[in-house]
C-alpha positions as CSV (number, residue, x, y, z in Angstrom):
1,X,0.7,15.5,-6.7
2,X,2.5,13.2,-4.9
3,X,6.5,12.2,-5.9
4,X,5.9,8.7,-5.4
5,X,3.4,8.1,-7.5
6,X,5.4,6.6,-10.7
7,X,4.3,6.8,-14.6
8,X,2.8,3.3,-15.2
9,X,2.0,3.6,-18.9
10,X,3.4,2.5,-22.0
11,X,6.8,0.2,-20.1
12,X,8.4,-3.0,-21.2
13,X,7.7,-5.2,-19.3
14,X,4.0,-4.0,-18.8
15,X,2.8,-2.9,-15.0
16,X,2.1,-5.3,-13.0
17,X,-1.2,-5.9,-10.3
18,X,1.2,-5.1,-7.4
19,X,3.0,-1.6,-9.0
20,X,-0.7,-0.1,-9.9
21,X,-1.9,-1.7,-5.8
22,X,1.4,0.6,-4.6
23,X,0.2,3.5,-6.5
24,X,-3.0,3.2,-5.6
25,X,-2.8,3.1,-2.3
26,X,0.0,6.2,-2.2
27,X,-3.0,8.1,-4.0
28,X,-5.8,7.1,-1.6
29,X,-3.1,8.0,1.4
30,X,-2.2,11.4,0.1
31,X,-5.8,12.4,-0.4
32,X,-6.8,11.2,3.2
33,X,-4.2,12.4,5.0
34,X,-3.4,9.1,6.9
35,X,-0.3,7.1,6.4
36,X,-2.2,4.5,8.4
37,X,-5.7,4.2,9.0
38,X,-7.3,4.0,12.2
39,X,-9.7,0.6,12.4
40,X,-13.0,2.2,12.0
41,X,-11.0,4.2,8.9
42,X,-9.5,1.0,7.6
43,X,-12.8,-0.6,5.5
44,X,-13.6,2.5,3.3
45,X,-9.7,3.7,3.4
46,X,-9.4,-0.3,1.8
47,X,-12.5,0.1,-0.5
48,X,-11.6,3.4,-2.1
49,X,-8.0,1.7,-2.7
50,X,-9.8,-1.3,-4.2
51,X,-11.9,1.1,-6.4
52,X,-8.6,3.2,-7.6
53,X,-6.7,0.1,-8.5
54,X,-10.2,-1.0,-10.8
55,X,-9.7,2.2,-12.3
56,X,-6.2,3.1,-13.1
57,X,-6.2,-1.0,-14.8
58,X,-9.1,-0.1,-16.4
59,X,-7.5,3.3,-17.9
60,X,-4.3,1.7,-18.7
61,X,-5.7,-1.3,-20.5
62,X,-7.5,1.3,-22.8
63,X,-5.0,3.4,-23.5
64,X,-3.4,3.5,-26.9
65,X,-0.2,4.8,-28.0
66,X,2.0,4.6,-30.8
67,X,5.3,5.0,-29.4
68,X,8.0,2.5,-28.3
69,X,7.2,1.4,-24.7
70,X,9.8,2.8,-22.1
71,X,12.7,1.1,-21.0
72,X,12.1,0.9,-16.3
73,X,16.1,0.6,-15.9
74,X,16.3,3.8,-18.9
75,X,14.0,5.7,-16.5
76,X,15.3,4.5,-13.3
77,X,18.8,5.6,-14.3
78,X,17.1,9.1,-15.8
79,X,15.6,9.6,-12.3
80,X,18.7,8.9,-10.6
81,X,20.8,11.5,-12.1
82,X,17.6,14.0,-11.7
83,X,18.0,13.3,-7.8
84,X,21.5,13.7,-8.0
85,X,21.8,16.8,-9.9
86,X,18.6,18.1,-7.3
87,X,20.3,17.2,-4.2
88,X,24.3,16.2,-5.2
C-alpha cells in the first residue's frame, strides 16, 4: 500500500514506540489523503493515529513466530541493493 510503511515484526532489537508512531501515522496519511492536516482535521487525523498505533502494538505483542528475528542492518543492506538494482 504505501512503500514507506516498513515490516515491524519479528527484528532484533524489537520495534520501538517511535518506529510503529512513524508507521502509523504514514498509514493514517495515505488513507486520508493529507500530508498535513488542516486544524479542524488535526484532532480526529491525531485520534485515528493514536488508535492505529494501540493496534499495530497490540498485534505485534501477540504475534508468535518461530523463526530467528531479522537482522535491521541485514534488511537495510537487502533494501539497498533492491533500490539500486530498481533504479541503478
Amino acid at each position: 500500500m504505501c512503500r514507506n510503511i516498513k515490516t515491524l515484526y519479528n527484528f532484533d532489537p524489537p520495534t520501538t514506540e517511535e518506529e510503529i508512531h512513524a508507521a502509523s501515522v504514514q498509514f493514517v496519511r495515505k488513507i486520508s489523503g493529507f500530508t498535513k492536516p488542516s486544524n479542524i482535521n488535526s484532532a480526529p487525523f491525531n485520534y485515528a493515529v493514536e488508535k492505529v498505533d494501540q493496534v499495530v502494538a497490540e498485534l505485534l505483542e501477540s504475534l508468535a513466530t518461530s523463526a530467528q528475528p531479522r537482522n535491521r542492518e541485514a534488511q537495510a543492506a537487502k533494501a539497498k541493493a533492491r533500490a539500486i538494482a530498481r533504479f541503478g
